[in-house]
C-alpha positions in Angstrom: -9.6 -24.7 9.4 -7.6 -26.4 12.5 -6.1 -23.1 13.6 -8.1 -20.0 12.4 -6.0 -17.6 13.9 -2.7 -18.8 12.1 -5.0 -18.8 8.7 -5.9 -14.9 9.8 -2.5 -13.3 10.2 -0.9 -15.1 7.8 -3.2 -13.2 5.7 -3.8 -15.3 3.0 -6.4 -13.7 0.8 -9.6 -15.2 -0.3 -11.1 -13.6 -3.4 -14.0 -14.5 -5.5 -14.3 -15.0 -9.1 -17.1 -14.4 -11.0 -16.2 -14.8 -14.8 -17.9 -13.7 -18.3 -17.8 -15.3 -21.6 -17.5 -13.3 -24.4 -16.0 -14.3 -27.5 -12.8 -12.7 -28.1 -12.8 -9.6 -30.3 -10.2 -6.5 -30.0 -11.3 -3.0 -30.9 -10.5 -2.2 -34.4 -10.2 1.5 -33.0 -7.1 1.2 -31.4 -4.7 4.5 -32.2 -2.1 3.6 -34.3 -0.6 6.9 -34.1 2.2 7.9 -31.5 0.5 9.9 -28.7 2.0 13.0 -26.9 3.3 13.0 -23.3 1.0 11.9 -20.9 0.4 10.2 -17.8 0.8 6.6 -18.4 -2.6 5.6 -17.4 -4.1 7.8 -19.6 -1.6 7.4 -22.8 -3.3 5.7 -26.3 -1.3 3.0 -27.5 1.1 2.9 -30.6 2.2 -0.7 -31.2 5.6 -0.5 -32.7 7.9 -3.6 -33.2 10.4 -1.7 -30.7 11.7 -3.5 -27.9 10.1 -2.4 -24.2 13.1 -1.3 -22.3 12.2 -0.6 -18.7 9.0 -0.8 -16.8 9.0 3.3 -17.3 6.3 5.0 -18.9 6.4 4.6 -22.3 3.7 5.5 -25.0 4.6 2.3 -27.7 5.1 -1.3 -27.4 6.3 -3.9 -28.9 3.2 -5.5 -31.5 5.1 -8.8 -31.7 5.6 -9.5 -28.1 1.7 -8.0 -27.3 0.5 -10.2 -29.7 2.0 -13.0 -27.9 1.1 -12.2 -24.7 -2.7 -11.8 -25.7 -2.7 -15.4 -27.8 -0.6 -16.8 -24.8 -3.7 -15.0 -22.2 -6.6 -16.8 -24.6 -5.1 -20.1 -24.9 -4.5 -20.4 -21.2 -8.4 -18.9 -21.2 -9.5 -21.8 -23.2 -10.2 -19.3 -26.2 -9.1 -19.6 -29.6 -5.7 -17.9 -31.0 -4.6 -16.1 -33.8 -4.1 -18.7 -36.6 -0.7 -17.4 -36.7 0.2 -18.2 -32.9 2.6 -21.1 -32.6 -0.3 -21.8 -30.4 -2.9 -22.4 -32.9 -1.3 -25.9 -34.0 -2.1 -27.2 -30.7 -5.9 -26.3 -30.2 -7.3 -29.6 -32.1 -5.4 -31.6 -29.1 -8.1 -33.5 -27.3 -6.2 -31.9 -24.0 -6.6 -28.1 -25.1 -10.6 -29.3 -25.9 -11.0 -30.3 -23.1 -9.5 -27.3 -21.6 -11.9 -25.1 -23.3 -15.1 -27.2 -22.6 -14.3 -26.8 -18.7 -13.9 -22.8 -19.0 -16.6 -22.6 -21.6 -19.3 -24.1 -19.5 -18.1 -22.0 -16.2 -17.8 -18.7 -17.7 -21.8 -19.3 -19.6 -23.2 -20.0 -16.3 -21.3 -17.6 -14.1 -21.9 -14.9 -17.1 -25.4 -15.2 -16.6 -25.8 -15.6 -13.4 -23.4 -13.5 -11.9 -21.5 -11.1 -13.8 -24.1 -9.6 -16.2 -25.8 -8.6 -12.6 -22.6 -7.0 -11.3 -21.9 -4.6 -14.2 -25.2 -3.9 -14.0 -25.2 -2.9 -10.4 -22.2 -1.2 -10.6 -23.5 1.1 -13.6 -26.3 2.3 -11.8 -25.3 2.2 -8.2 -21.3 3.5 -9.0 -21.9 5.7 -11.8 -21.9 9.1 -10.3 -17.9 7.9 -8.9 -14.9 9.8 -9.7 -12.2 7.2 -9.5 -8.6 6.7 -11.3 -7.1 4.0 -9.6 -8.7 1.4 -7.5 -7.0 -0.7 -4.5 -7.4 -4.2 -3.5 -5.6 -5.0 -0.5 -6.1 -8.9 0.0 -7.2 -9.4 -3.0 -5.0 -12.7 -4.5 -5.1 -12.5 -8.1 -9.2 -11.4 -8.1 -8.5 -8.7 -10.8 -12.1 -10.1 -12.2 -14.0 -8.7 -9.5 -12.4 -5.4 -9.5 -12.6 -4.8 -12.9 -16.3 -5.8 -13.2 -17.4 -3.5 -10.8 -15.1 -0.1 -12.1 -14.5 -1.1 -15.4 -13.1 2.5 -16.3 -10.1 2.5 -13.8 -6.8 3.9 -15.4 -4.8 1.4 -12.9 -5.7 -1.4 -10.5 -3.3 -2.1 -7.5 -4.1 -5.7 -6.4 -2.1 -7.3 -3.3 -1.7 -10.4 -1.4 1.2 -12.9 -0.1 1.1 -15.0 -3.2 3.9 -14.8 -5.4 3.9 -12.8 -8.6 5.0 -16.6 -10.4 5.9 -16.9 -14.6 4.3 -17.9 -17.2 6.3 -19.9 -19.7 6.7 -20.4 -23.4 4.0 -22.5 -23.7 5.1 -23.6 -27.5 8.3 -24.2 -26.6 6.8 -26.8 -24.0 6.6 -30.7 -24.6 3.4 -31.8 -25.0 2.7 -33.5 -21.3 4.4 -30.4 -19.9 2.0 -28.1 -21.6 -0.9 -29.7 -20.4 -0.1 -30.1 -17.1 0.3 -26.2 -17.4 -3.4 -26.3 -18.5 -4.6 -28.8 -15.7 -2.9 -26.1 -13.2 -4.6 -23.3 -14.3 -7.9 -25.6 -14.1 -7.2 -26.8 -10.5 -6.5 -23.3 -9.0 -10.2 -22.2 -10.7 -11.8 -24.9 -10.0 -13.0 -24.3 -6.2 -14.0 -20.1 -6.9 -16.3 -21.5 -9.6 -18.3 -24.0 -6.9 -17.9 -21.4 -4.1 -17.2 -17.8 -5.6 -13.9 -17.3 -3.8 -10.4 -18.8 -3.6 -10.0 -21.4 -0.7 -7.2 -20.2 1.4 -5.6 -23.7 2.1 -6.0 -24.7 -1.9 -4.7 -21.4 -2.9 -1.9 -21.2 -0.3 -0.8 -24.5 -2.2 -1.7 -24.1 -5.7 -0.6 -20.5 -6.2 2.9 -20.8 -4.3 3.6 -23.6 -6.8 2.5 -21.1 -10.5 2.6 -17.9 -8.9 -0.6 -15.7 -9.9 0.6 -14.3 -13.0 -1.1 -17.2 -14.9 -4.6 -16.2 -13.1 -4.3 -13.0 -13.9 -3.9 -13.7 -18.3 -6.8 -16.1 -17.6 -8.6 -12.9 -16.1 -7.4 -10.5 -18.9 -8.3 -12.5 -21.7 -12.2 -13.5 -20.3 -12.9 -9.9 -19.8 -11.7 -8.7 -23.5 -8.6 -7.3 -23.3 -5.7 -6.9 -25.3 -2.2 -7.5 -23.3 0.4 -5.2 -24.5 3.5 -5.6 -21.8 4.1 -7.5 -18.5 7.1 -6.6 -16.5 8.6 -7.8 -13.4 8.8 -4.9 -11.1 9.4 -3.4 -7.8 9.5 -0.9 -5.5 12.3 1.1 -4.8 13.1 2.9 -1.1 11.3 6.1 -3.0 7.9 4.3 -3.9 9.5 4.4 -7.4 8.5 1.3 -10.1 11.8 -0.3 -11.4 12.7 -3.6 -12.5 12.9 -5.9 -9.6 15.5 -6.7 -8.0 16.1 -8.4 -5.2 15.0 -6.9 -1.6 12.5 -4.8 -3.2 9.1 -5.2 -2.7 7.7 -8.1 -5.3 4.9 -7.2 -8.4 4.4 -7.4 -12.2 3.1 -4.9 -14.0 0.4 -6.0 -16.8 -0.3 -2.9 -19.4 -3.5 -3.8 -21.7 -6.3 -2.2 -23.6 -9.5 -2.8 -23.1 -12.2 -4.1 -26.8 -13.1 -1.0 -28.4 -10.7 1.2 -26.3 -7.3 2.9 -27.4 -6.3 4.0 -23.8 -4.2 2.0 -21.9 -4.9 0.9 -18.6 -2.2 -0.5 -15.9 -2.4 -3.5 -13.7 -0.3 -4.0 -10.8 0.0 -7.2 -8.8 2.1 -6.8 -5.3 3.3 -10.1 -3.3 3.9 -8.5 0.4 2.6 -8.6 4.1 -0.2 -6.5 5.1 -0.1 -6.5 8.3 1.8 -4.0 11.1 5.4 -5.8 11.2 5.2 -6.2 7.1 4.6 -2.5 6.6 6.9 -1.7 8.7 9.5 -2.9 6.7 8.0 -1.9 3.8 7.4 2.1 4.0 8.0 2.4 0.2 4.4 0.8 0.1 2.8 2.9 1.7 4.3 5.5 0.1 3.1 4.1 -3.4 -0.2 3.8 -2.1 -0.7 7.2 -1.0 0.4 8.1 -4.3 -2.8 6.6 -6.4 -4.9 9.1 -7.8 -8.4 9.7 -6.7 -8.5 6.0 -5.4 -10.8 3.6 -4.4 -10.4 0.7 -2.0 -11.9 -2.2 -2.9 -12.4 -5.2 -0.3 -14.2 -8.5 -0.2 -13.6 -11.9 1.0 -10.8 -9.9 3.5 -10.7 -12.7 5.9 -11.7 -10.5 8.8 -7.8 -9.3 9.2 -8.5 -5.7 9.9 -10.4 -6.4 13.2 -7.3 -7.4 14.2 -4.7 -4.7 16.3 -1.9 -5.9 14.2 -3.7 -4.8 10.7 -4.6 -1.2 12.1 -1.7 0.4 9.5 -3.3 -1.2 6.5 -6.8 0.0 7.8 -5.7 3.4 8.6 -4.2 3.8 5.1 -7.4 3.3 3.9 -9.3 5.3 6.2 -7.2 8.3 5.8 -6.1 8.2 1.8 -9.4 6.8 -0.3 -11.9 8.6 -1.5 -14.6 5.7 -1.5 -14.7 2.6 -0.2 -16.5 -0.1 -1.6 -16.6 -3.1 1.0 -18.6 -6.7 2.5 -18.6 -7.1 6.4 -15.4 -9.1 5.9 -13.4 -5.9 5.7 -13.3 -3.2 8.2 -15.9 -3.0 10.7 -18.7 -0.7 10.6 -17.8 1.0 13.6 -14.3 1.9 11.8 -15.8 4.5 9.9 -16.2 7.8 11.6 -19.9 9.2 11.0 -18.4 12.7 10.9 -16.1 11.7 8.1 -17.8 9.6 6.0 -21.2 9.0 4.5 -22.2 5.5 4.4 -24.9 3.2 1.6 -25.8 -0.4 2.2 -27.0 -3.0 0.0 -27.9 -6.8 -0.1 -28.5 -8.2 3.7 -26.2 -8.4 6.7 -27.6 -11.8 9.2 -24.2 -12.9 10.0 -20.7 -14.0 8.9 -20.3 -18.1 8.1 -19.4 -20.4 10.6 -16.1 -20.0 10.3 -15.8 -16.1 11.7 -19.0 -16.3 13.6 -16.7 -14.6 16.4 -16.8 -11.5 13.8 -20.8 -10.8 14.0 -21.5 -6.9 14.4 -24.7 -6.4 16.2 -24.2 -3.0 15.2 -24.4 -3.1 11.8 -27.3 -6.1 11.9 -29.2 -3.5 13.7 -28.7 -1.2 10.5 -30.7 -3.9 8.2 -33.1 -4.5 10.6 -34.0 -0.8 10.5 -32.8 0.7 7.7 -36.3 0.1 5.0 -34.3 1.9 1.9 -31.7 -0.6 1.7 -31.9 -2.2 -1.9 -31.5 -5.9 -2.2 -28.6 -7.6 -4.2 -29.4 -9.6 -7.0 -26.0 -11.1 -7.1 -23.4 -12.7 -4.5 -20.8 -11.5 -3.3 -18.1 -12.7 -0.5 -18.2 -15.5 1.6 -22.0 -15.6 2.2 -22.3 -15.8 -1.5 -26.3 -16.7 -2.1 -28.2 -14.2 -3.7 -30.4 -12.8 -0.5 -27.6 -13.5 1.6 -24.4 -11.1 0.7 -24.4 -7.8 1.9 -22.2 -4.4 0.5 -21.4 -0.9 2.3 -20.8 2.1 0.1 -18.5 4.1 2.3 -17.8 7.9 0.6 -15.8 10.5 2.4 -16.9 13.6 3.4 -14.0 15.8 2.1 -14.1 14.4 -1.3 
């Protein structure tokens, strides 16, 4: 908090996690059959004890290696595996109990007194939205958030500056090695579940150290789903997915299912620069971007970037390519969004933004509360002002949809 502005464009995103508890089950509907040809959000999945080749589309996967990732997803989760996991012989450790007790107590509360709320919300307030693919442009590793609010998205493009990271063996690990693995996870969770978001500082320094990927299993695994691939990837010069190599642009690839579902969804992870000089050197993302099908952008917890000149490419992307966007104060400002062009639903409250980006108060859109008497309430919170009568959304929907 010494130097704001250096926090700002290094753009290090903040993201809040809200996070259910569910005992694990996996829908015993899953297609067992081998699809035809379609696109890859949309195929049903065929486990097949064939190796995954390339990070191309493919319409079968590997049951062995899905049924590792999944147990490997649950025990970082603090969830019980498959009694035959290599895993399983460890959960009577008094470290792995432990483990479980921590996320078992935050995910109970936060399930009730978050989450349940947010689905809820978002199934009567998002319901009438015709979305394929949502982005999350400073998002970290919050694939929680996004999923809770459009559970039905064929992919999810999440993006920060954090690096993609690995998740290791965790069987083949000695025992103190293991859990510290565990205590890592814990320690990068452990400030979102006081304060609802990632602090930038603690992030910046957990999260360069594990890389996101073990966030996201944690993520995957809470919410019910069934991991079937993760890949490496990147982006080549054409906006094309390949396996990374270096000087492309940075990501994984996560393919799951969700419980009682037998169409797979895709989730993307991107480690690159959102601001003017880092998409300049990175056109292919762009490119990718403008690609997603009937998108929507997703931002919360944005750190105020795009009221900054050098993030106007990242907000003009937006502007000109989604079909919704769903937003807090702390993303683009309300006067960004052209009355002409777009037609515009609040929620919650808007007083002001913390202490922190006071500078970023829009007397503008405080006039909108003030005035505005059909603006429902929030029963949940959301972004930085994360009290229950204190966060605010904006609906934006464009006009040419």
């Amino acid at each position: 908090m010494k130097n704001i502005k250096i926090k700002l464009i290094l753009g290090v995103s903040m993201s809040i996690l809200v996070i259910i508890l569910i005992n694990w089950t996996f829908g015993k509907n899953v297609n067992k059959k081998n699809t035809v040809d379609k696109p890859e959000s949309q195929q049903s999945v065929s486990l097949k004890s064939t190796p995954q080749a390339s990070p191309k589309p493919r319409a079968t996967f590997d049951k062995a290696k899905s049924e590792q990732l999944t147990n490997t997803a649950k025990f970082l989760a603090g969830m019980n595996v498959d009694s035959n996991s290599s895993l399983s012989r460890f959960q009577n450790n008094n470290s792995w109990l432990l483990h479980r007790r921590f996320f078992d107590n935050a995910w109970s509360k936060l399930e009730t007194e978050q989450l349940k709320k947010v689905r809820q919300w978002s199934q009567q307030e998002l319901k009438q939205i015709n979305y394929q693919s949502i982005f999350y442009p400073f998002s970290g590793p919050d694939f929680l958030y996004a999923y809770s609010f459009f559970p039905q998205s064929k992919e999810y493009v999440l993006v920060g500056l954090e690096p993609v990271g690995r998740v290791p063996d965790l069987a083949s690990l000695s025992e103190s090695d293991r859990d510290w693995k565990l205590q890592e996870v814990r320690g990068s969770l452990s400030a979102i579940l006081q304060f609802s978001f990632f602090l930038t500082n603690e992030m910046k320094v957990d999260l360069q150290k594990q890389g996101v990927l073990p966030i996201l299993y944690v993520f995957l695994a809470r919410t019910e789903n069934r991991i079937l691939d993760v890949q490496q990837i990147g982006l080549d010069q054409n906006a094309k997915i390949q396996p990374f190599q270096k000087g492309m642009v940075s990501g994984v690839k996560m393919t799951f299912v969700p419980k009682g579902e037998s169409q797979a969804h895709i989730l993307y992870y991107f480690s690159t620069d959102l601001s003017d000089d880092g998409l300049k050197k990175r056109p292919e993302f762009n490119k990718f971007v403008s690609q997603l099908d009937k998108k929507v952008t997703y931002l919360k917890a944005a750190s105020y970037l795009m009221y900054y000149e050098n993030f106007y490419e990242i907000k003009k992307l937006i502007l000109t390519q989604s079909h919704y966007v769903l937003q807090d104060d702390s993303g683009m400002p309300f006067k960004a969004f052209d009355h002409s062009k777009w037609n515009l639903k609040f929620y919650g409250n808007y007083t002001s933004p913390i202490g922190l980006f006071a500078n970023r108060y829009q007397s503008d859109l405080r006039k909108i509360y003030l005035t505005n008497k059909s603006i429902k309430p929030l029963n949940f919170g959301v972004g930085y002002k994360f009290g229950v009568n204190d966060s605010n959304l904006m609906l934006a929907e464009a006009k040419n949809n």
